[in-house]
N, C-alpha and C positions, 0 to 999 in steps of 0.2 A: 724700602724693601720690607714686606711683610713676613716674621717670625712664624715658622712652623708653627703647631701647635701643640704641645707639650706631651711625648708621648706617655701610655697608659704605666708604664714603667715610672720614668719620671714624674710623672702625679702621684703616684704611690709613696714613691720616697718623698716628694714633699709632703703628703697625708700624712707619712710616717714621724718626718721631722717637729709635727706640727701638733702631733699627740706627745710625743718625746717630752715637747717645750711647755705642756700641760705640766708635765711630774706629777701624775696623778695612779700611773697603772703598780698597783703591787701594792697602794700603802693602804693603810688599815683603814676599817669601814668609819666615814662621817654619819652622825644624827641627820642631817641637811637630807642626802640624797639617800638614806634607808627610810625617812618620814616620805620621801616622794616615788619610790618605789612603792610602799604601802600603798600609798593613795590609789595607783596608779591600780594595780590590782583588785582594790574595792570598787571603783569607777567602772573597772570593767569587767566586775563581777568574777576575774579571771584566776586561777591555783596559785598562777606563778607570775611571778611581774620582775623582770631584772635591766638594771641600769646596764650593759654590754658596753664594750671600748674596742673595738678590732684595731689591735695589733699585727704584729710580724708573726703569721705563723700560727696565733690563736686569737680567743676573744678571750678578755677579763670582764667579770662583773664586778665591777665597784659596789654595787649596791644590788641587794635579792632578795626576791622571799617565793617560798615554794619552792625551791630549787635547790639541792643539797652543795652540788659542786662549784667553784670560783671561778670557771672558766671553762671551755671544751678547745678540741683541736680545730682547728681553721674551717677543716672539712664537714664538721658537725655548726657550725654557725649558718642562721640561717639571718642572721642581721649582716650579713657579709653582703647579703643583693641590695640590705639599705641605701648601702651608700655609694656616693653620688646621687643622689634623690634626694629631692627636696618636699618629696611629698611622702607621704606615710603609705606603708606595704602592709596589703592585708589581702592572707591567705586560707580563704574559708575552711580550705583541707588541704593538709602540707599534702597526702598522700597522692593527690591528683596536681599536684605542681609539679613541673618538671627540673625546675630547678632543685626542690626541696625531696622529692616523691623515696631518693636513696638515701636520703642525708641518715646517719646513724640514730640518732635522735627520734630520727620518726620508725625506720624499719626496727629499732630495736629497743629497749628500755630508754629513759621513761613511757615512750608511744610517744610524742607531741603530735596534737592533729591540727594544732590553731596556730595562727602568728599574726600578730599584727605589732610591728614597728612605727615610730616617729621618729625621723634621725637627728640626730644631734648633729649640726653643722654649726661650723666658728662660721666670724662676724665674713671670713675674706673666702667662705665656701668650701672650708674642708669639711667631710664627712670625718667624723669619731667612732659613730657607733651608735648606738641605739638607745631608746626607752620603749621598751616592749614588755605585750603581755602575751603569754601561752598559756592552750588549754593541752587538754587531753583528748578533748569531746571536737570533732569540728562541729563547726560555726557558720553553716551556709548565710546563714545572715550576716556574718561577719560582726561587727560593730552600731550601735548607733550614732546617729550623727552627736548626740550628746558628747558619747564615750571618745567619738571620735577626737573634737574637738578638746577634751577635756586632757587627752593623750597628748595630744599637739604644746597644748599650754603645759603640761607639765614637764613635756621634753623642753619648753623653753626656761623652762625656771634651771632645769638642768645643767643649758649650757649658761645661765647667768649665772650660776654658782661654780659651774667651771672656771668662769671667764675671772671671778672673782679671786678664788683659790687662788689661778694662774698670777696673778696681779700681786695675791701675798708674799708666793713665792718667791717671784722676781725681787720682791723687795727683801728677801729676807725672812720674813716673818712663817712662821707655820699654815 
């Protein structure tokens, strides 16, 4: 007999349990992933470039630049539609997005007009959250295939230094 399949509640809590077992959200900023948020930002010529972690409730940025604040409330993440995607989201003009068009962030200070995500998924398919860049300006062109790809391999360095992290931890180590 074949098992249901896991409803969108229970995928959450496992999503949850599965960032939890990272022990990565609240600790203070690494070299590692504030050198690859920079990058990530001059690749894509972009103000603001933040490593995101969606959480219960909010998103944390582990790593930013251009960005004053360490995190928003749920309802102002716009890396919250990443995940589950295995492909990277790019939104020429949040303003014309429906998902994005009220989110506070756009209707209200900073402005953000651009979004483009690559998500960070562990090895067994959980989504984390993101390595994205925002502008101010939209971006009907979106991305080049360059910047694209170049997005892609740096969220993958991401999750190898997550996956790494995670592995110290377990054992002990910092």
């Amino acid at each position: 007999m074949q098992r249901p399949p896991p409803s969108a509640e229970t995928g959450e809590r496992e999503r949850l349990a599965v960032l939890d077992d990272y022990a990565v959200l609240d600790t203070p900023p690494e070299p590692s992933f504030d050198g690859i948020v920079l990058l990530a930002r001059a690749v894509c010529a972009a103000p603001v470039a933040l490593l995101s972690l969606v959480a219960e409730g909010r998103q944390w940025f582990k790593a930013r630049s251009g960005f004053v604040d360490c995190g928003t409330e749920l309802d102002a993440s716009v890396c919250r539609h990443v995940l589950g995607r295995s492909d990277m989201l790019v939104i020429p003009d949040l303003t014309c997005d429906g998902r994005t068009r009220t989110n506070p962030l756009v209707t209200g200070a900073p402005h953000i007009r651009f979004y483009a995500g690559a998500p960070l998924v562990t090895p067994d398919g959980h989504g984390l959250g993101t390595l994205c860049v925002i502008d101010t300006e939209p971006r009907p062109e979106g991305l080049t295939e360059e910047q694209r790809e170049c997005l892609q391999v740096l969220a993958g360095l991401v999750m190898a230094h997550l996956d790494m992290r995670r592995a110290l931890v377990a054992k002990g180590s910092p």
